[in-house]
N, C-alpha and C positions, 0 to 999 in steps of 0.2 A: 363484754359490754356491747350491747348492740348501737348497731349504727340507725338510729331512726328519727335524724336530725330533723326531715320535713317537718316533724311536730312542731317544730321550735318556727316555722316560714309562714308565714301568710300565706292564707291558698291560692289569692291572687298572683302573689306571685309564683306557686306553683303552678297556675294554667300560663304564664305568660312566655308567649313565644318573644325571646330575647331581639334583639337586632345581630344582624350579621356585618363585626365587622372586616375591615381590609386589613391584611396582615403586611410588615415590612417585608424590604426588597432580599434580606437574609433570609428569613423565612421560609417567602416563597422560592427563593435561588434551591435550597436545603430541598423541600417537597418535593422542586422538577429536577435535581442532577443537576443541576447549573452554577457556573460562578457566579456570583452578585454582581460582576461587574458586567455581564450579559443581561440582566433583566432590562427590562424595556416595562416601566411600570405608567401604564394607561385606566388604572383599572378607580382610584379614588380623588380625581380631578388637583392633584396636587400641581404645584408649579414645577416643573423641570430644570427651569432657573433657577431657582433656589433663592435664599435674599439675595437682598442687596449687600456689595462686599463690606459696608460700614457696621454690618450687627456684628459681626462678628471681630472686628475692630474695636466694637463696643464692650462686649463682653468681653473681650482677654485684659483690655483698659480698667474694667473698673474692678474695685477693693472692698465693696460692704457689702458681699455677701452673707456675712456671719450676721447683720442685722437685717428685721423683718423689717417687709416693704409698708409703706402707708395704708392703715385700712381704709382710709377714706377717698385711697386714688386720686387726691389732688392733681398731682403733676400730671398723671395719665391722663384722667376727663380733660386738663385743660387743651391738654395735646392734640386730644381726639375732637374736642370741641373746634380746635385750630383747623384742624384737617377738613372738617365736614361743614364749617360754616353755620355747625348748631348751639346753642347758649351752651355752656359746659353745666349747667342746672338741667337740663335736659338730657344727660349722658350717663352713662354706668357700665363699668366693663368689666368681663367675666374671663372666665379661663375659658377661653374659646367662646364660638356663639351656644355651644351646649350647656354649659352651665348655666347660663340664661334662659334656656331654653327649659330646665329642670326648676329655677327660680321663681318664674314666669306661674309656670303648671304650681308648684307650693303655696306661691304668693296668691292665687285665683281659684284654685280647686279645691272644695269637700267630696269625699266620697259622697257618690252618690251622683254628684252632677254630672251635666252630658259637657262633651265636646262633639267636635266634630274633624274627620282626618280627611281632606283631599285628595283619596286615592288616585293613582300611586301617586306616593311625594316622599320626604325624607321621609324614616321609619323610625327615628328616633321621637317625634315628636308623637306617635298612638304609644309607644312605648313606654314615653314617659307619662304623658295623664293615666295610661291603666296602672302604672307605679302606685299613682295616686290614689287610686279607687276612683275614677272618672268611668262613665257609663262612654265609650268613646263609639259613635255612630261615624259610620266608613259614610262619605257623599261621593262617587264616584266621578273623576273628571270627565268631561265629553269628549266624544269621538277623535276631537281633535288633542285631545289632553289638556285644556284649556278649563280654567275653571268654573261649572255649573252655575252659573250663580240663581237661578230661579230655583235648582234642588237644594240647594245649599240653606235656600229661603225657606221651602214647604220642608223643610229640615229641623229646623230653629224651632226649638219649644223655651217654654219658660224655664225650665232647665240648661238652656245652654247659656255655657256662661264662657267659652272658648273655642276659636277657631285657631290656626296656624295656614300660613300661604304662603308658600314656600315661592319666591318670585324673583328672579325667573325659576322655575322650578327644577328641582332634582328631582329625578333623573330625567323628564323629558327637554327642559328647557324652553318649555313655554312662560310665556310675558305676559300677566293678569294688567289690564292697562287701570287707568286712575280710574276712570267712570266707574268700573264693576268694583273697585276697592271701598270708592266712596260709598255702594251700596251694599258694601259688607256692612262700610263700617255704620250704619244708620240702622241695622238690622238687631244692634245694642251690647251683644255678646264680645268679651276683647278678641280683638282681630290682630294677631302675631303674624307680621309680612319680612318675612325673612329675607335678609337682602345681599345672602351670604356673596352672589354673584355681580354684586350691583357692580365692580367697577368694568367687568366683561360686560354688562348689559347698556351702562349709562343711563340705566331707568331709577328714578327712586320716587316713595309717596312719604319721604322725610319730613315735607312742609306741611305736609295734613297734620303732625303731632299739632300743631297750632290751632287745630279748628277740632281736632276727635281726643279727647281723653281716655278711650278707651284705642288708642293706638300705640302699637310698641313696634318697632321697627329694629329688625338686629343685622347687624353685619358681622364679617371679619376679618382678620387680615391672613388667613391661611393659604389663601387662594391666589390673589393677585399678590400678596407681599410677601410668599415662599415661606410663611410659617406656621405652618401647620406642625412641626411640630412642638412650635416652643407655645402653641395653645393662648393666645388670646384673638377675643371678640370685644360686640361691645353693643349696646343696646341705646336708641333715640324714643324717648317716651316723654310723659308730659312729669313735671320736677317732683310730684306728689308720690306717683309711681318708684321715681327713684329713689327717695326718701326710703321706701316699705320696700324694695330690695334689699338697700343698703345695711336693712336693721334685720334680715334675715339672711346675707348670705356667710359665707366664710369671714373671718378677719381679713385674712390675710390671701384673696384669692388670687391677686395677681401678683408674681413670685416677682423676684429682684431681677432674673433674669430676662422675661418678660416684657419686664418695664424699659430695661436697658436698650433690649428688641426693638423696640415700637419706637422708641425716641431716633434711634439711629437710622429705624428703616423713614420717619417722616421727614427725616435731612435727604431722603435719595429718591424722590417721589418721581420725577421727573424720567429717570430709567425703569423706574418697576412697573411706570405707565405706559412704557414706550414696548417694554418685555408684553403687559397685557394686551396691547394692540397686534405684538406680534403673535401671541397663541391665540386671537381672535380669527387673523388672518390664515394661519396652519388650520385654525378647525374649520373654516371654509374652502384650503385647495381639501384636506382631505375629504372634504362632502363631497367634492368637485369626482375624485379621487374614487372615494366608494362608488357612488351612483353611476357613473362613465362606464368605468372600467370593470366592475363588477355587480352593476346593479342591485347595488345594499340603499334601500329607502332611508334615508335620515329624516328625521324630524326636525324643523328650523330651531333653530338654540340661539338663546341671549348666553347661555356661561360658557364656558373654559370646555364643552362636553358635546359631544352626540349620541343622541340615542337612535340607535340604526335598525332596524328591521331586516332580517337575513331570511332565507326560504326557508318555508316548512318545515318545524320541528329541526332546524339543524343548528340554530342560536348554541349549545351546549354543548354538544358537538366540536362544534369549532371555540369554540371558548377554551373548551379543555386541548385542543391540537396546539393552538396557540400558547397557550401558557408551556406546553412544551418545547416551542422556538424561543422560550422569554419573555413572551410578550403576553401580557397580566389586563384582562380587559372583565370588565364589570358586568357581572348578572344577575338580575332579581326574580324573586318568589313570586310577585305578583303575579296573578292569573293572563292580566291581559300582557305580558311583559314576557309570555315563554318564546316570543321570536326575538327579543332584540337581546343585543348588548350595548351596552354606557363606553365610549371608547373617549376616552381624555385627551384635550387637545396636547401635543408633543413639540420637540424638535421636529424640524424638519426630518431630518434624519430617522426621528421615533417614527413619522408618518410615513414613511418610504420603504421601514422595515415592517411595518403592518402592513401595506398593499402587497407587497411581494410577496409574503408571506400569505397572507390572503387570495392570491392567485393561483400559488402551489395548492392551497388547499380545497379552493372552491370550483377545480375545473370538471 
């Protein structure tokens, strides 16, 4: 029998260049000869801290797992409504901010229509409209990485019916401020402002859902509350939008485990802010750090990240030296992106073993 499965795929999705993702610290330990307990993982802006000690107090505590969670995430929106000072009608939470991200592009797109993708920015979000059959037009950020907003504008046809702005943005960590958002959002197409870094930036345009219908605003808690891996986000839109999520995503998308997560990390908020402040402060000695002592250009950053600029063609190079000392740092395909790497803020400790190591290699 032959194997000539593509018949059965969409051709769309046979041209589609997937997303590249980060692989665990076993993985990568396996590839380079290393123990796991030597990686030094810099590379997908995860917390180093890990939660707070009460989730996990949470989960060995509770007993109904054998029953499914609420499809209506009652307790969850209210929580999350607690937390963020937003109407809990206004809220809805996903497995992660991706899943929303997927719901969003379902909920909004017919083949055929345009979006538009903020290069470079996350890559899941071209990834997932061309999923769709979205016409997805690349607007390139400006020189500073910052976002175009007049090309964005001479951009916009009748056809567009979505944008994504990723803010502060992955991978440079640039901050699209309120004025230019406002003239996103007035240009009529939905404007998805992802707010995955909001609590590293302390910026948000949350309070706009009140004045823009066509505003969806996502967060999550991977980043600053250490759970990425137990997968929840959670989305600020206006209560009508939430409604037409609601009635299209999973039952049951937010697992029991999850839910148990989130309740026990909003009782420790007080430490996992005080943890944020602190890898805010490590990702500035290390700028301090690069630029000084090794003259690596950082880009200024609102999140947990830097994106550094290393000399001439040797971004890769050193990317791969490094993964063989352990230390696991981030690089993307994008054309204008072959000098830098994404290096995540660490321990102290994490940031002391990347300069050193950085100096053995760059002299």
């Amino acid at each position: 029998m032959s194997d000539n499965v593509d018949r059965l795929v969409r051709p769309m999705i046979l041209e589609l260049e997937p997303y590249v993702p980060i692989e665990p610290p076993e993985v990568l330990a396996k590839r380079e000869g290393i123990a796991p307990e030597d990686v030094i993982k810099m590379d997908a802006n995860e917390n180093p801290y890990g939660p707070s000690e009460k989730v996990a107090e949470a989960l060995g505590a509770f007993s109904g797992y054998n029953i499914y969670p609420d499809p209506f995430q009652r307790d969850v929106r209210a929580a999350l409504a607690a937390y963020t000072g937003v109407p809990v009608e206004r809220v809805i939470a996903g497995s992660g901010a991706d899943e929303l991200i997927e719901l969003i592009v379902r909920l909004t797109m017919d083949p055929g229509d345009q979006a538009l993708d903020l290069t470079p920015t996350f890559g899941m979000y071209a990834v997932t409209m061309k999923m769709a059959g979205a016409e997805v037009v690349e607007v390139p950020r400006n020189e500073e990485f910052g976002a175009d907003i007049e090309a964005i504008r001479a951009a916009i046809t009748p056809r567009t019916k979505l944008l994504f702005l990723c803010n502060p943005n992955n991978p440079t960590g640039t901050l699209t401020p309120e004025a230019d958002v406002r003239e996103l959002l007035e240009l009529g197409p939905v404007v998805v402002v992802d707010e995955t870094y909001h609590e590293f930036s302390g910026f948000t345009v949350a309070h706009l859902v009140d004045e823009f219908d066509n505003l969806v605003v996502l967060r999550s808690l991977s980043k600053w509350a250490g759970l990425a891996g137990v997968r929840l986000g959670y989305g600020i839109m206006t209560p009508k939008l939430v409604d037409y999520i609601m009635g299209i995503k999973q039952p049951y998308n937010i697992s029991v485990p999850a839910q148990t997560a989130l309740f026990a990390t909003l009782q420790d908020t007080d430490l996992l802010l005080q943890r944020v402040r602190s890898l805010v402060e490590e990702r500035e000695r290390m700028r301090g750090m690069l630029e000084d002592s090794l003259g690596v250009t950082c880009l200024p950053s609102k999140g947990n990240f830097l994106l550094c600029k290393f000399p001439d063609g040797q971004a890769p190079e050193i990317q791969a030296k490094l993964a063989k000392k352990g230390i696991f740092v981030r690089r993307f395909g994008d054309a204008r992106l072959g000098d830098y790497l994404r290096i995540s803020s660490g321990k102290p400790s994490d940031t002391d073993a990347l300069i050193n190591a950085l100096k053995d290699l760059m002299v």
